[in-house]
CHARMM internal coordinates of N, CA and C (Angstrom, degrees):
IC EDIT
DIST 1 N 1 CA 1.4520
DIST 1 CA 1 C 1.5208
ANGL 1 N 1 CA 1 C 108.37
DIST 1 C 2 N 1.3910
ANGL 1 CA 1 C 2 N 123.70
DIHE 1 N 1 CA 1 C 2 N 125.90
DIST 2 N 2 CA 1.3493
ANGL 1 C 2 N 2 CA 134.81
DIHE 1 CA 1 C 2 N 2 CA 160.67
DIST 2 CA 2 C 1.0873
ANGL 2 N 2 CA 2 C 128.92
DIHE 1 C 2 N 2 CA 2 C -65.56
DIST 2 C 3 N 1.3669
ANGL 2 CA 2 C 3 N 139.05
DIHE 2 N 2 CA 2 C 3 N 148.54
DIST 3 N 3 CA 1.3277
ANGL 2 C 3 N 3 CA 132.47
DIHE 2 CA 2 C 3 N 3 CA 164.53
DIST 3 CA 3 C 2.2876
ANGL 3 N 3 CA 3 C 111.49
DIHE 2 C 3 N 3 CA 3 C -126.36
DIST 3 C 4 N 1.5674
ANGL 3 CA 3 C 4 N 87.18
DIHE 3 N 3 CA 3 C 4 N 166.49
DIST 4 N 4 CA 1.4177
ANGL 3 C 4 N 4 CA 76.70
DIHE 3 CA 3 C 4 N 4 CA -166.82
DIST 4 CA 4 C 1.8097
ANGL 4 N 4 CA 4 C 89.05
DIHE 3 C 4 N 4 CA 4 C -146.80
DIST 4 C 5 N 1.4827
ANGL 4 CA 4 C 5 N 106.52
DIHE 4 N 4 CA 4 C 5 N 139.40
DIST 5 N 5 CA 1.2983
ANGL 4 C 5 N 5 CA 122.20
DIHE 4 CA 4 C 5 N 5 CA -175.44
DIST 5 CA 5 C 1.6514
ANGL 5 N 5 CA 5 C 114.51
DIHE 4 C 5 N 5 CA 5 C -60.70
DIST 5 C 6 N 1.2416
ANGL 5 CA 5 C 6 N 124.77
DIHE 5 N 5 CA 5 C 6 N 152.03
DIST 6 N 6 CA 1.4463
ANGL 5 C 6 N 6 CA 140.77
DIHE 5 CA 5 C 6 N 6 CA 153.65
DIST 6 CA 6 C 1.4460
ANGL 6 N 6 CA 6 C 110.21
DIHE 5 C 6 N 6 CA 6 C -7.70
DIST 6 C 7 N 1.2537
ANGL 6 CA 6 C 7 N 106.76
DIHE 6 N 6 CA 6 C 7 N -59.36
DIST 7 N 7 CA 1.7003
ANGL 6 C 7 N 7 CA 122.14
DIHE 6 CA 6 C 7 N 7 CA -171.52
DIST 7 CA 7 C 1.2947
ANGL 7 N 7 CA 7 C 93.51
DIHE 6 C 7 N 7 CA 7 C -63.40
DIST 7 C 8 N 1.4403
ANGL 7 CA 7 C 8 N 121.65
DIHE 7 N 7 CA 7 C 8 N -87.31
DIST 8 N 8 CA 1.8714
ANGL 7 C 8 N 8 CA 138.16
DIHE 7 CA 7 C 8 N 8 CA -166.53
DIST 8 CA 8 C 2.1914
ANGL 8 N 8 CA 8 C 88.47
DIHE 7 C 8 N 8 CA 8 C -34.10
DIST 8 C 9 N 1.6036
ANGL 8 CA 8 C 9 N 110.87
DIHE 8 N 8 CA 8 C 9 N -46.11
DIST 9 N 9 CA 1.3068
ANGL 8 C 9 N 9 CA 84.20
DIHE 8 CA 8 C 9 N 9 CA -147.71
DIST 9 CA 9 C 1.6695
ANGL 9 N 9 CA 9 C 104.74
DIHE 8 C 9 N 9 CA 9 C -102.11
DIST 9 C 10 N 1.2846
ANGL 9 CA 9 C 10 N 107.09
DIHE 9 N 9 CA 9 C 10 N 21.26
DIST 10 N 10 CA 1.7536
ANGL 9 C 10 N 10 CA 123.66
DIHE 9 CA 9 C 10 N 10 CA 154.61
DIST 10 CA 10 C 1.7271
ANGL 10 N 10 CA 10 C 117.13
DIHE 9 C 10 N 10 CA 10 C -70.12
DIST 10 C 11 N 1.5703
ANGL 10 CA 10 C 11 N 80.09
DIHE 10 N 10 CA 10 C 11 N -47.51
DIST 11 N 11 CA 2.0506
ANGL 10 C 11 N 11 CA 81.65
DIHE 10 CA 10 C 11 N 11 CA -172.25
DIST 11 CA 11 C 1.7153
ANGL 11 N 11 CA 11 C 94.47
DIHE 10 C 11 N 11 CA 11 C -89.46
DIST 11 C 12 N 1.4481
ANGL 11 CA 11 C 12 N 136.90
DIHE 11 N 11 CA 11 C 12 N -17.11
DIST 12 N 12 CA 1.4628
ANGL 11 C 12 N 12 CA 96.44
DIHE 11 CA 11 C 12 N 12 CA 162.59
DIST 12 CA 12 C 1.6316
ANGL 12 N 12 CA 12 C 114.88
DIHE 11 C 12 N 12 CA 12 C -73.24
DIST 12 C 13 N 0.9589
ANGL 12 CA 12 C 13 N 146.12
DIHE 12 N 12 CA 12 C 13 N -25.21
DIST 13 N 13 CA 1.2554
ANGL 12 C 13 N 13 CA 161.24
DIHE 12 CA 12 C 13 N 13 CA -129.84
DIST 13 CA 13 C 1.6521
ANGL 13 N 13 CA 13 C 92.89
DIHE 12 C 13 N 13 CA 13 C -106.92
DIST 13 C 14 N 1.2474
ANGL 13 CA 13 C 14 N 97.28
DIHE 13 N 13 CA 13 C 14 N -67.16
DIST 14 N 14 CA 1.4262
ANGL 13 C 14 N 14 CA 98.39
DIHE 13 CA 13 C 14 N 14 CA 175.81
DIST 14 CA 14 C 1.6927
ANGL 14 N 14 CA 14 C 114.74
DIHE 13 C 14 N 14 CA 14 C 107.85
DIST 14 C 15 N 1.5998
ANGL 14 CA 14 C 15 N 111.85
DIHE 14 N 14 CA 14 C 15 N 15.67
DIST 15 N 15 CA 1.0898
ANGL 14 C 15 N 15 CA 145.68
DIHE 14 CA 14 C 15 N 15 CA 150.32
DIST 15 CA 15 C 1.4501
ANGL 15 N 15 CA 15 C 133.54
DIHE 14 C 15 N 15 CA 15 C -86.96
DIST 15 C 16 N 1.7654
ANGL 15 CA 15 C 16 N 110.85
DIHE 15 N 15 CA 15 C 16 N 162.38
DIST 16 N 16 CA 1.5689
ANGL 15 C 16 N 16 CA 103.65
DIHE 15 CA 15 C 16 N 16 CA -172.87
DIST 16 CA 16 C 1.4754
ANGL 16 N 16 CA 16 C 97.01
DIHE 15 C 16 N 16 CA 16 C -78.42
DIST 16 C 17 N 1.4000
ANGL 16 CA 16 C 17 N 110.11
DIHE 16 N 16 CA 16 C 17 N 170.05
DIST 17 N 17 CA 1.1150
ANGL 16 C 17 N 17 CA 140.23
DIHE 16 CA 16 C 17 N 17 CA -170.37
DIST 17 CA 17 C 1.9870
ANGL 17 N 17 CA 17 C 99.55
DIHE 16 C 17 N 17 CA 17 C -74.75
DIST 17 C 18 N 1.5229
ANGL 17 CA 17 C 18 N 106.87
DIHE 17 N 17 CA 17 C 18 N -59.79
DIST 18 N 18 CA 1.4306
ANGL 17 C 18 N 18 CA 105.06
DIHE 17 CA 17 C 18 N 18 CA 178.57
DIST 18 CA 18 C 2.1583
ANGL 18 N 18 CA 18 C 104.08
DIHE 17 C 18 N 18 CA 18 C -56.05
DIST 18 C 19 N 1.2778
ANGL 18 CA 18 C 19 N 101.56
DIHE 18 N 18 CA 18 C 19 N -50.92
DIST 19 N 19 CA 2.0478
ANGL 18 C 19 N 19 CA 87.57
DIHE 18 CA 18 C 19 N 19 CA 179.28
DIST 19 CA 19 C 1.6185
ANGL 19 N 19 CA 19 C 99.29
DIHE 18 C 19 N 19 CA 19 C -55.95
DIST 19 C 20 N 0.8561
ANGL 19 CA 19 C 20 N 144.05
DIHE 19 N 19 CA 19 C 20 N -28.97
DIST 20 N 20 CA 1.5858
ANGL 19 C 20 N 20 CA 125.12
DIHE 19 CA 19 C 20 N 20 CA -174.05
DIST 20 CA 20 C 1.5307
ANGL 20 N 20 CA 20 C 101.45
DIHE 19 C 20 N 20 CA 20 C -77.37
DIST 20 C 21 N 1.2931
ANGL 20 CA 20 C 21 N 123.38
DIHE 20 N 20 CA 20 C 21 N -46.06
DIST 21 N 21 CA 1.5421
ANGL 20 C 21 N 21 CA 114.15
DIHE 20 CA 20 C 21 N 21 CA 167.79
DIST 21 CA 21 C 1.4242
ANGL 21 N 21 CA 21 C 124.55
DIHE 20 C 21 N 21 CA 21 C -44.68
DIST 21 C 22 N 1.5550
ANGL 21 CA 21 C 22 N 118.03
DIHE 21 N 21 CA 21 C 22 N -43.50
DIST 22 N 22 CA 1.1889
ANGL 21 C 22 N 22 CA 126.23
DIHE 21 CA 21 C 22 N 22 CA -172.67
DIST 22 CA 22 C 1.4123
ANGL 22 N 22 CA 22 C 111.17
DIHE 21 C 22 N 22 CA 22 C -87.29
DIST 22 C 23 N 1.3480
ANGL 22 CA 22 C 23 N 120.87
DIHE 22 N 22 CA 22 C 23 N -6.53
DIST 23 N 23 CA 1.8596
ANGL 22 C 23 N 23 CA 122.00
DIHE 22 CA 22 C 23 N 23 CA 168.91
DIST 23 CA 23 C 1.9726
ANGL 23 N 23 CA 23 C 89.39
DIHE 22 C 23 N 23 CA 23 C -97.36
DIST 23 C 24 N 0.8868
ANGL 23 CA 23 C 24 N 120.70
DIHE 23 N 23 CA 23 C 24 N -17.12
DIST 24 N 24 CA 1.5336
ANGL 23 C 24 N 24 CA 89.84
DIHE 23 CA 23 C 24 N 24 CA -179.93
DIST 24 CA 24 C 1.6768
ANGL 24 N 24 CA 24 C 107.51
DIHE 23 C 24 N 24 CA 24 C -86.89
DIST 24 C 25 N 1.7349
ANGL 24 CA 24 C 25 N 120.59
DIHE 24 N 24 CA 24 C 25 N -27.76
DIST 25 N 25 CA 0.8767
ANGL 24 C 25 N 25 CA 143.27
DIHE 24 CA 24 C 25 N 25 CA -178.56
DIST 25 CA 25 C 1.4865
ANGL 25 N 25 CA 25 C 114.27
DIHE 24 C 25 N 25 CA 25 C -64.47
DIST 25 C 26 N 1.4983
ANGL 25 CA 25 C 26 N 104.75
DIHE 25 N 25 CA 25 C 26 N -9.45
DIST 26 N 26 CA 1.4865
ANGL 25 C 26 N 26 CA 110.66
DIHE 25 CA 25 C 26 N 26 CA 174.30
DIST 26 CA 26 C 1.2511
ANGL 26 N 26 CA 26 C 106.97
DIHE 25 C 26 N 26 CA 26 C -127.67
DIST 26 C 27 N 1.3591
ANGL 26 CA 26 C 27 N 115.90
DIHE 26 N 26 CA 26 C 27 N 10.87
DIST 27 N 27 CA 1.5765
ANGL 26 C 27 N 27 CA 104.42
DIHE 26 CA 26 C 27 N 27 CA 172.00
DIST 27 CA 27 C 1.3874
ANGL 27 N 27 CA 27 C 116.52
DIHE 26 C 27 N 27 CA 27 C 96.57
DIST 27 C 28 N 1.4020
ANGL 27 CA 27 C 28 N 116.64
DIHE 27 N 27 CA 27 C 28 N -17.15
DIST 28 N 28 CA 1.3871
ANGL 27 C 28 N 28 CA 130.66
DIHE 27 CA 27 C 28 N 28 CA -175.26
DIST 28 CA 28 C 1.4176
ANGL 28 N 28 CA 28 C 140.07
DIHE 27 C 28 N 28 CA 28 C -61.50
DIST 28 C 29 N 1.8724
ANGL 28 CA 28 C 29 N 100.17
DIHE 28 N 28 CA 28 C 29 N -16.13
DIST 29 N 29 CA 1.0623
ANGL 28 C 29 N 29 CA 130.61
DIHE 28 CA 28 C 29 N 29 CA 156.38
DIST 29 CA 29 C 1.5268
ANGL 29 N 29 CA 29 C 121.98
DIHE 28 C 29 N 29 CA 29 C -91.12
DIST 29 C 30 N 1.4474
ANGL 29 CA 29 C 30 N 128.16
DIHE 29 N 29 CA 29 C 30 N 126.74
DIST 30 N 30 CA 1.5472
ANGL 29 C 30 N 30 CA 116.16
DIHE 29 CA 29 C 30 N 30 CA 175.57
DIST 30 CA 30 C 1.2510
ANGL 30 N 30 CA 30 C 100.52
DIHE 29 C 30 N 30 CA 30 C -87.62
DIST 30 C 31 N 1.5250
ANGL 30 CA 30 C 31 N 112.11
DIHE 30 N 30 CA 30 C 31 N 164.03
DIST 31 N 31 CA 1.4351
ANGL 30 C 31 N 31 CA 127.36
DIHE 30 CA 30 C 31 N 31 CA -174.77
DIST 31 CA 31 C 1.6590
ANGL 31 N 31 CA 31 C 118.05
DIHE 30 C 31 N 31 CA 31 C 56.24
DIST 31 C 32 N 1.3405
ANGL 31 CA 31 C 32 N 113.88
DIHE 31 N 31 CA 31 C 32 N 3.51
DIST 32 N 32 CA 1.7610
ANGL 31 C 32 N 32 CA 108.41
DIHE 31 CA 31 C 32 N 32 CA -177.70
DIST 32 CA 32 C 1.4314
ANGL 32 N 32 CA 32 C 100.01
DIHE 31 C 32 N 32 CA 32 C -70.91
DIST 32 C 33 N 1.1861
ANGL 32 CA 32 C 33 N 113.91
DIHE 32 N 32 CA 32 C 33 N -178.04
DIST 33 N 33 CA 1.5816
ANGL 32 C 33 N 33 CA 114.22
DIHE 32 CA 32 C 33 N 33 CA -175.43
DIST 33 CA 33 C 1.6912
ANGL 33 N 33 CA 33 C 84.38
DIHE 32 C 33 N 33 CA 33 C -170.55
DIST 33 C 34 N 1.6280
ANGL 33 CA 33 C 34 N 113.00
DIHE 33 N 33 CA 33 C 34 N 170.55
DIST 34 N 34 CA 1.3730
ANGL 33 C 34 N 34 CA 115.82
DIHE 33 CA 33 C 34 N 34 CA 151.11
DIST 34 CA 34 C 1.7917
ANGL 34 N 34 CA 34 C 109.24
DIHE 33 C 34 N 34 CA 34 C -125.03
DIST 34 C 35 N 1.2145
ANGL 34 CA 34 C 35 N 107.10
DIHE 34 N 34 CA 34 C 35 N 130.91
DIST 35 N 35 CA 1.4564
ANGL 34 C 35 N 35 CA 122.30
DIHE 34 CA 34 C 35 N 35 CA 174.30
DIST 35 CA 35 C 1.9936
ANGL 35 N 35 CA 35 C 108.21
DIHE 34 C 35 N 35 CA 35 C -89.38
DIST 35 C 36 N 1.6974
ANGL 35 CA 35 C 36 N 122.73
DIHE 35 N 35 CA 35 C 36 N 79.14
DIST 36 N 36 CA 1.4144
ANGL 35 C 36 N 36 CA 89.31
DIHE 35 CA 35 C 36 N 36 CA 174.53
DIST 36 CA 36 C 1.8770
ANGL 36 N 36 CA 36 C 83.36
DIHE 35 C 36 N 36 CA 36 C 105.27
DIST 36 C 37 N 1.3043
ANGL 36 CA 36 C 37 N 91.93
DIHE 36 N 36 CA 36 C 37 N -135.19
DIST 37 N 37 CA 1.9837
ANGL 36 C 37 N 37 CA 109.62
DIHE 36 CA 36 C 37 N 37 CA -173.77
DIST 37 CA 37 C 1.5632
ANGL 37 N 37 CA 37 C 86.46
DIHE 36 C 37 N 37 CA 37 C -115.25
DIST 37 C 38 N 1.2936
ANGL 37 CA 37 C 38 N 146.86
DIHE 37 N 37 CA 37 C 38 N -22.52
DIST 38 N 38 CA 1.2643
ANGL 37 C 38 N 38 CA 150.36
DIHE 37 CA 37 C 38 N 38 CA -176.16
DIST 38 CA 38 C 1.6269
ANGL 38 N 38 CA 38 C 138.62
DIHE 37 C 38 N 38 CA 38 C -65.86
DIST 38 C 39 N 1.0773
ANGL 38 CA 38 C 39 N 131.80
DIHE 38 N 38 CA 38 C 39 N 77.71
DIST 39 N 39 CA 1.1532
ANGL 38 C 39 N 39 CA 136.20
DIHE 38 CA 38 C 39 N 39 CA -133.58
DIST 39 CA 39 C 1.8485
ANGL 39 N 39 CA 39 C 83.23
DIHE 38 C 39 N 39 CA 39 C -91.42
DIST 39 C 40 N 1.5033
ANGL 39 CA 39 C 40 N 107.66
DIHE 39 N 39 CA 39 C 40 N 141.33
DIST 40 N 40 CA 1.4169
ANGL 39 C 40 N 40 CA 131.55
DIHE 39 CA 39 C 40 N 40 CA -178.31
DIST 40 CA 40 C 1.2430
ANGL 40 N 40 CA 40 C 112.22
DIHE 39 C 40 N 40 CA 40 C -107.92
DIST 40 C 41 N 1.3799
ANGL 40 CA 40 C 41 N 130.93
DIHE 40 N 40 CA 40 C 41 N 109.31
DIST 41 N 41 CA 1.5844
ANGL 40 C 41 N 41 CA 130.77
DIHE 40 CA 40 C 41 N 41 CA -168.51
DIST 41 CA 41 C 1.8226
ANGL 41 N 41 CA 41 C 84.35
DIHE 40 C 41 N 41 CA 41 C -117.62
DIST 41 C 42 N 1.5150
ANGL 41 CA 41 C 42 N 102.83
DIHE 41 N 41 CA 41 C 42 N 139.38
DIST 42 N 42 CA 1.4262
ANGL 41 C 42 N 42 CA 123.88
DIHE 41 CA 41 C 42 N 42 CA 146.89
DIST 42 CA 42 C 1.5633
ANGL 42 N 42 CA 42 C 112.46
DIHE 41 C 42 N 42 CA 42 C -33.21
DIST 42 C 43 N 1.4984
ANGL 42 CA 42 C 43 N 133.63
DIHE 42 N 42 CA 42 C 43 N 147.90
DIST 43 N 43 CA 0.8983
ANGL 42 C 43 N 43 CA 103.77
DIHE 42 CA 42 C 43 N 43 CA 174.63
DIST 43 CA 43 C 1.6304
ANGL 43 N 43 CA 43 C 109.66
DIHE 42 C 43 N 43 CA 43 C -106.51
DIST 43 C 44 N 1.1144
ANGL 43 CA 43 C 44 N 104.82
DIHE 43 N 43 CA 43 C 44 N -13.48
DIST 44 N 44 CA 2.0336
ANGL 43 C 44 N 44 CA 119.78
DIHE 43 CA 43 C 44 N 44 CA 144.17
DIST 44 CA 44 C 0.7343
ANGL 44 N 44 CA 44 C 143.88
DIHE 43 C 44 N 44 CA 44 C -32.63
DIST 44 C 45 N 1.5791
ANGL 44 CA 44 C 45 N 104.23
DIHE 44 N 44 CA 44 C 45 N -48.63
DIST 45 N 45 CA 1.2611
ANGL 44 C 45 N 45 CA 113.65
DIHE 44 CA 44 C 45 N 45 CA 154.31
DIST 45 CA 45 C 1.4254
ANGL 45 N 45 CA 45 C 142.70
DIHE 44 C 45 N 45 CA 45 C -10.20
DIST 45 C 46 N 1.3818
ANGL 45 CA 45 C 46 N 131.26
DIHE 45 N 45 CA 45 C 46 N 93.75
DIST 46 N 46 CA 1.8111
ANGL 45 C 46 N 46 CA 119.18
DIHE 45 CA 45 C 46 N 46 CA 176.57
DIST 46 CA 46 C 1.3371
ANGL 46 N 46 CA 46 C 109.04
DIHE 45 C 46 N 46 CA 46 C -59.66
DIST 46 C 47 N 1.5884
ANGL 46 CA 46 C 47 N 123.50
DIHE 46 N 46 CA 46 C 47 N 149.71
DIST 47 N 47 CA 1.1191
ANGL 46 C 47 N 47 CA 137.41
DIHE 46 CA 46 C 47 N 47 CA 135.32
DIST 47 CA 47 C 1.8748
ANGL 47 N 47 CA 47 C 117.54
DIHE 46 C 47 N 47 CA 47 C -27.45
DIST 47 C 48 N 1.5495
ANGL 47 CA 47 C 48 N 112.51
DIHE 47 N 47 CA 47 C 48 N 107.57
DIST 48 N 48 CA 1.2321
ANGL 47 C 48 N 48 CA 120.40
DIHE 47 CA 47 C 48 N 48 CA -174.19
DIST 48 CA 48 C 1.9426
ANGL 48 N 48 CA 48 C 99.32
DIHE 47 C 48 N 48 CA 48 C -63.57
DIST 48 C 49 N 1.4157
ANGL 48 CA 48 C 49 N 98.89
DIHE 48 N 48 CA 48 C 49 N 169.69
DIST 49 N 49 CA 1.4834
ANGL 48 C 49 N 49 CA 108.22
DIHE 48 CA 48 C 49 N 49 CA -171.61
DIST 49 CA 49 C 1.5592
ANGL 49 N 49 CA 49 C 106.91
DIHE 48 C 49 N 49 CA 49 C -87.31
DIST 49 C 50 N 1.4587
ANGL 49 CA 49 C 50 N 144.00
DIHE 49 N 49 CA 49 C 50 N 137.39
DIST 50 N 50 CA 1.3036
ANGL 49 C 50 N 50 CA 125.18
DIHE 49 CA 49 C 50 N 50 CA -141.43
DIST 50 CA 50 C 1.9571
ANGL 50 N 50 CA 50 C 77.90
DIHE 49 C 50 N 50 CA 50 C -122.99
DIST 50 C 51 N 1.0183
ANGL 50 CA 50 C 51 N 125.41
DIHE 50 N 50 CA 50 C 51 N 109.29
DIST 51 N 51 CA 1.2988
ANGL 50 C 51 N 51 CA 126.41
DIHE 50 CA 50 C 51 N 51 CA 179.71
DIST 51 CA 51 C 1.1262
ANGL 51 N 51 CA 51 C 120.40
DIHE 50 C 51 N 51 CA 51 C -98.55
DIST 51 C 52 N 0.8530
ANGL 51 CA 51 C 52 N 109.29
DIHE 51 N 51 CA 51 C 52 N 34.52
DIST 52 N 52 CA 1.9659
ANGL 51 C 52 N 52 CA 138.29
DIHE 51 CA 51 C 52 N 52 CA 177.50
DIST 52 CA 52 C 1.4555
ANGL 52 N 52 CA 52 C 94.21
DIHE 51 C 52 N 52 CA 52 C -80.68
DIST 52 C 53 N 1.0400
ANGL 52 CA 52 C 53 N 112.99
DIHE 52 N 52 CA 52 C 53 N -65.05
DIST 53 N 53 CA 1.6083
ANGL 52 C 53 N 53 CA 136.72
DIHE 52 CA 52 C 53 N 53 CA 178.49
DIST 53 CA 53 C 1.4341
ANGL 53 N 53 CA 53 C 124.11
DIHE 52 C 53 N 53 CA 53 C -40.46
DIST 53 C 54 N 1.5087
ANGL 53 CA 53 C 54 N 125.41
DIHE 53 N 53 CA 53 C 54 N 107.94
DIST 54 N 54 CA 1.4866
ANGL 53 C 54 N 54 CA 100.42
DIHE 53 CA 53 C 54 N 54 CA -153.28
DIST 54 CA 54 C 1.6166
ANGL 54 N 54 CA 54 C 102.75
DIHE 53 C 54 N 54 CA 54 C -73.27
DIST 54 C 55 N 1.2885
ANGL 54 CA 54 C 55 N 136.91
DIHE 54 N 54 CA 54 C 55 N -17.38
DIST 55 N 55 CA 1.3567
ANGL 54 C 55 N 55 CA 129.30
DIHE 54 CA 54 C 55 N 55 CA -179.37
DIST 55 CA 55 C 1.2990
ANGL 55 N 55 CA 55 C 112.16
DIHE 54 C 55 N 55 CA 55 C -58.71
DIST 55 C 56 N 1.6197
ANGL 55 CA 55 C 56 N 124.22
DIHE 55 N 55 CA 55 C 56 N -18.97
DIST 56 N 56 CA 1.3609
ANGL 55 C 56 N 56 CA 132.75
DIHE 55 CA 55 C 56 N 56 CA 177.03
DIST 56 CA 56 C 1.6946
ANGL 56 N 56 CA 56 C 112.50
DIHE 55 C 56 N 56 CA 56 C -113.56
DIST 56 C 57 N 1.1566
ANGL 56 CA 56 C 57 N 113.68
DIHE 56 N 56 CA 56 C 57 N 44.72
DIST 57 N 57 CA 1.0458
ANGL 56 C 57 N 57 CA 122.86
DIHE 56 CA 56 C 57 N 57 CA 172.29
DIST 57 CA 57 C 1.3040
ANGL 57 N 57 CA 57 C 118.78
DIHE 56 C 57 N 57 CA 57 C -85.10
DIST 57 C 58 N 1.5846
ANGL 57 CA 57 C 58 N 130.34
DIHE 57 N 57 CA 57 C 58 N 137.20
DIST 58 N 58 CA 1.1571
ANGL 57 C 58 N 58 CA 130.42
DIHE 57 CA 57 C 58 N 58 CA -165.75
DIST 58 CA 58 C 1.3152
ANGL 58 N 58 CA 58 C 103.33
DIHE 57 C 58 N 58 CA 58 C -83.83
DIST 58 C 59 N 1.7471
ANGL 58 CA 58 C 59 N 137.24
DIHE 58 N 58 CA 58 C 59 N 144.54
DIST 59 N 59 CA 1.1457
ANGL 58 C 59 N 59 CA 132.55
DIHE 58 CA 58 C 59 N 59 CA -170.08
DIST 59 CA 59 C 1.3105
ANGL 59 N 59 CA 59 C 123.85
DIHE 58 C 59 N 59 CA 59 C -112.28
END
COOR INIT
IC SEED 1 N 1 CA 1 C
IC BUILD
């Protein structure tokens, strides 16, 4: 299994680089970890559900 940094996994996602810090920083990502200051994302990983969004609002 591969993993891929904050940066790499903003531009697949199609998000900023700081929100991918702050979903791993909350747990929001499975399998992230930080190595160092370096946060380690799965590279399998799906894109978490952004519930900011009212269509993804929890009910």
């Amino acid at each position: 299994m591969g993993y891929m940094s904050a940066s790499q996994a903003a531009e697949k996602w199609g998000i900023s680089q700081r929100r991918v810090q702050i979903l791993c920083s909350e747990d929001r990502i499975e399998g992230a970890f930080k190595v160092g200051e370096v946060w380690a994302i799965p590279e399998d990983c799906p894109k978490p559900v952004d519930y900011r969004k009212k269509e993804n609002k929890k009910k």
